[in-house]
C-alpha positions, 0 to 999 in steps of 0.5 A: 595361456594355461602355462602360467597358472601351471607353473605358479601352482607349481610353488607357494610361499616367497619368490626367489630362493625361499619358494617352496614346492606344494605343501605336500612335496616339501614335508615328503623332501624333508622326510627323505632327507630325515632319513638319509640324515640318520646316518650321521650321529646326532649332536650332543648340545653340551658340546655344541655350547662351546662354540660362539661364533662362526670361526670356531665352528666345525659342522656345515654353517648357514648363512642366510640372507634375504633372496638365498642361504649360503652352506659352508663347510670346512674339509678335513685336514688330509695332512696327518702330521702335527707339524704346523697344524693350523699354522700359516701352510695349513689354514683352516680358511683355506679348505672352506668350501661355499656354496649358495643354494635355494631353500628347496635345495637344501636338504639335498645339499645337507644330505650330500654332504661327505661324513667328516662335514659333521664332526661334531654330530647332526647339528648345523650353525646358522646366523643371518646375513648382514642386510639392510633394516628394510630386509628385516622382515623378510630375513627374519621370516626366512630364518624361522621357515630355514630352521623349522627346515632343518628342525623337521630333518632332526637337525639341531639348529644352533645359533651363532654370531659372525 
């Protein structure tokens, strides 16, 4: 019987992908992960400006959603000759790598990443998922609680179209 309220006590805020360790907990996970992201040089915005959409973007790119968020990324082009580069036997498309995580997860996700995920310096794309009107309030809320995240672990959160 004490099981339950043990483990309801355990998280706060949403169900699903957006329920968040204790107060406490959460800001010592996005703490670390600050640290551990000091590595990779931070973004310079002007270069960031030039991207619009999720196609021409070069750093890990979050998609979020109603119950999850999905981290993509694109591994580099191990193929050093200029011979097709970017052309049908070396699209980009295919070395796109996803995967879905939970809020609480991300910043070990972000953290785990290799370097060369992060060409362009510390900086993430971010758009919503396409859901429908009856998610809006959820979705809205789960990219402000994503990007004050991802603000906290001095991320630059740039917002993109699909």
């Amino acid at each position: 019987m004490l099981a339950l309220p043990t483990l309801l006590a355990g998280c706060h805020s949403r169900s699903g992908g957006f329920a968040l360790p204790s107060p406490a907990k959460w800001q010592a996970t996005l703490s670390d992960a600050r640290q551990e992201l000091r590595s990779i040089a931070p973004s310079k915005k002007t270069l960031l400006t030039k991207y619009d959409s999720e196609s021409k973007w070069r750093n890990p790119f979050l998609t979020v959603s109603s119950t999850s968020i999905q981290l993509s990324i694109y591994l580099a082009d191990q193929n050093n000759s200029d011979f097709d580069r970017g052309g049908m036997t070396r699209l980009r498309a295919a070395r796109k790598q996803v995967v879905t995580v939970r809020l609480r997860d991300l910043p070990r996700a972000l953290t785990s990443l290799p370097d060369s995920a992060w060409p362009d310096g510390r900086a993430v794309g971010i758009n919503e998922a396409l859901e429908p009107p009856s998610q809006k309030a959820t979705l809205d809320q789960n990219m402000q609680t994503t990007s004050q995240a991802l603000q906290t672990m001095a991320v630059t959160v740039i917002e993109l179209d699909h």
